[in-house]
N, C-alpha and C positions, 0 to 999 in steps of 0.2 A: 431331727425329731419328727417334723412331718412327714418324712418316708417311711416310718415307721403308725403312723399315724394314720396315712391313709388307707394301707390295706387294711389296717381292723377296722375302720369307717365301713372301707367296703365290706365286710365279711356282716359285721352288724347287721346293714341295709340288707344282704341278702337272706341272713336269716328275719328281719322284721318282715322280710314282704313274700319271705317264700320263696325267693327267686323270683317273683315278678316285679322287683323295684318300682312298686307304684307306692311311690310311701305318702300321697294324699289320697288312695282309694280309702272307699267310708268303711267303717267299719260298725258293728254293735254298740250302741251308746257312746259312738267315737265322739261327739260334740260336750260329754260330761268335762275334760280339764278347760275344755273353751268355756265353759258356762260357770267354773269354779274360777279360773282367774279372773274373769270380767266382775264374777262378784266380792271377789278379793280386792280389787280396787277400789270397791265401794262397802269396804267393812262390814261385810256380810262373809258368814261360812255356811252358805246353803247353794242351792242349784233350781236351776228347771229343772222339774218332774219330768217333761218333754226330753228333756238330754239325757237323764240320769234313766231312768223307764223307772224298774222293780227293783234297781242295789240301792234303796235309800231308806232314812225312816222319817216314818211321816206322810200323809196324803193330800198337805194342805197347798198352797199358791207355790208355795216354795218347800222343799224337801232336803234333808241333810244327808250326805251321803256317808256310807261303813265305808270307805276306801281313805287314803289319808289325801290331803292336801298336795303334798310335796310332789305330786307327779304335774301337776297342771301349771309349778313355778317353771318346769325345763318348755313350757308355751309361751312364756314371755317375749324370747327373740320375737313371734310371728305376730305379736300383736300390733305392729302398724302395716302389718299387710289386710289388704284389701278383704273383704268378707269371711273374716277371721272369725265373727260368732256364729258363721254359718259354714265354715269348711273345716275337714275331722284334718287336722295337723297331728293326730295321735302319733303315726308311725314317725314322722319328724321329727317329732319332738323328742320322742325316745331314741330315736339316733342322734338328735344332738346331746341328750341325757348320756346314753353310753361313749359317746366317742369325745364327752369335757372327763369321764371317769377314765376312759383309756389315756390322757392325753396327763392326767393327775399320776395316774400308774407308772407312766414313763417316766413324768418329771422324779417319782418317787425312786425309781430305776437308775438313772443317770445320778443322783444325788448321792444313794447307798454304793455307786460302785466308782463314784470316788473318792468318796471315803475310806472303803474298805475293800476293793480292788472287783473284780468281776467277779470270782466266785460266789458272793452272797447275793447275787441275782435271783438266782435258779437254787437257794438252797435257804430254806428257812431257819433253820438251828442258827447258820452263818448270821443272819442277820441280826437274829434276837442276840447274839453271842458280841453282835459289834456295836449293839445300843447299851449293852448291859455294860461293854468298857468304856464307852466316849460318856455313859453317865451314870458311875459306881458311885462316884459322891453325893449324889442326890437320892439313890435309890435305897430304900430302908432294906430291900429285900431285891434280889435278882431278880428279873422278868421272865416267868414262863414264856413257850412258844408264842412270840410275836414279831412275825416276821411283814409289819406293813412299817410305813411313817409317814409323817403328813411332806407334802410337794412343798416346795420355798416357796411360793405364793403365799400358803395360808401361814407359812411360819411367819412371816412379815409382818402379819396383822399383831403375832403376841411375842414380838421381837423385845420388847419394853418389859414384861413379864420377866424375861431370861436374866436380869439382871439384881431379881431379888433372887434372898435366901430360899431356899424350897416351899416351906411352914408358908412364908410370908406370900410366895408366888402362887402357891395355889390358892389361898385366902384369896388373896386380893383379884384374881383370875374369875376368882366366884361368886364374891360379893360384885365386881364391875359387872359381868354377866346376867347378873340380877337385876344388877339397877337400872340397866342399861334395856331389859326387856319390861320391866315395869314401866320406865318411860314413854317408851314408845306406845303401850298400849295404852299410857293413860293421854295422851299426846292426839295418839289417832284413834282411841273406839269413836264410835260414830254416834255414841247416846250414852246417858248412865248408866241405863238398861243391859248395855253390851258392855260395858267396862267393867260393871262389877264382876260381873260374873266371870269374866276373862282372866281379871286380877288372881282372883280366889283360885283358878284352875292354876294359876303361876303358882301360888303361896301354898297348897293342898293336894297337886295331883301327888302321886307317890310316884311319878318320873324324877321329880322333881330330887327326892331323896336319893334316887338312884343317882342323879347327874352329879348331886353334892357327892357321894360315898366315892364314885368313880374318876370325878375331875375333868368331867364330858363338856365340850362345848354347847348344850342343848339350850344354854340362855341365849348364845350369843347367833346360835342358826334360826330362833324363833325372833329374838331381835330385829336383825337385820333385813329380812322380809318383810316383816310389818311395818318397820321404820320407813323403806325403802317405798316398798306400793304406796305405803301413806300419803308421803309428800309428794310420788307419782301424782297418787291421785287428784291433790293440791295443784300440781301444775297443770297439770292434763285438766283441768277444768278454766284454770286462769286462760291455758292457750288457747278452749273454745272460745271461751269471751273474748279475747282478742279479734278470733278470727269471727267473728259474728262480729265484734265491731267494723273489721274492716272491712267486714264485704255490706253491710249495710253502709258506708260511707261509699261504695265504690258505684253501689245501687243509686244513692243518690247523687253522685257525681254524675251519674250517666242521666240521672232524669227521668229514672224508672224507679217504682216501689221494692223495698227490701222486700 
């Protein structure tokens, strides 16, 4: 899988940089996902004006940016490197972004071809053609051209799902999804102020109808991000206070002022 793996790394980096594989040279408003995640940890969805420049709305202390969120989670790997809110990670990041999707494609690869032999690699009909018989019983109606599947990692997560009726699987699929993100944001907004209003964009956006009509994971990809930074963010404050404990005990052990 890795040797397959590695050239589209490479081929990525070389189109990200041009050919000049400098994938920490700076770029235009490169420090915008550095200044979205650092305030994602702190249950904020705004930015420095400074990093973001003109794509935001707003002119005040802090500015909300029109780009979405989800580019600045493939920044997390780089946040316990060294002057992270001040170095553009953009092109890394995006290579680590394309080359976890390449690496999702293969496992998707290798799983479809053996099941149903190499030819539905390279051939979409073949594929939609061998999900439509490993699941005629579940399906009310055959599946037009779809020729992707999710990699056995993420099947894992709704492996417990597989084992109700359809009706029942997707229900239950939806309502846990649900609850499961209502939780977390009532768990970590950071004020009532932000919780209400977060809730109501769960319970009102019209995404939201869409994710129900279609049977989309969109509860459970907005879930586990904010569940996740949250209680980051919870520890990552506990471990400063540790470490400001100990180095002020270590100040006085020496006989010198913290």
């Amino acid at each position: 899988m890795l040797l397959w793996l590695a050239p589209a790394a490479g081929y990525y980096a070389l189109l990200l940089t041009a050919g000049g594989f400098s994938l920490t040279a700076p770029m235009p408003n490169g420090l915008t996902f550095n200044s979205m995640l650092l305030h994602l940890l702190d249950g904020l969805f705004d930015v420095d004006p400074a990093a973001i420049g003109g794509k935001a709305f707003g002119t005040t202390a802090q500015s909300t940016p029109n780009s979405a969120f989800s580019p600045a989670l493939v920044s997390a790997p780089f946040l316990w490197l060294a002057h992270f809110a001040t170095t553009d990670f953009t092109r890394l990041a995006c290579l680590a972004g394309v080359s976890l999707m390449a690496l999702f494609k293969l496992l998707s690869a290798r799983l479809a071809w053996r099941h149903a032999g190499e030819q539905v690699i390279f051939d979409g009909n073949a594929v939609t053609a061998a999900i439509n018989q490993r699941f005629a019983a579940g399906l009310a109606l055959p599946l037009g051209l779809h020729p992707w599947i999710y990699p056995p990692p993420f099947l894992m997560l709704f492996l417990r799902f597989g084992a109700l009726p359809p009706v029942a699987s997707a229900v239950s699929f939806l309502l846990a999804g649900r609850a499961a993100s209502l939780a977390v944001v009532w768990r970590y907004g950071t004020s009532e102020s932000r919780r209400w209003p977060m809730i109501g964009t769960l319970l009102l956006c019209p995404a939201v109808l869409f994710n129900v009509l279609t049977g989309q994971n969109a509860f459970y990809t907005a879930a586990l991000p904010i569940g996740g930074f949250g209680s980051w963010r919870a520890t990552r404050f506990s471990a400063a206070g540790c470490s400001e404990c100990s180095a002020s005990a270590a100040a006085l052990s020496n006989g010198s002022p913290a």
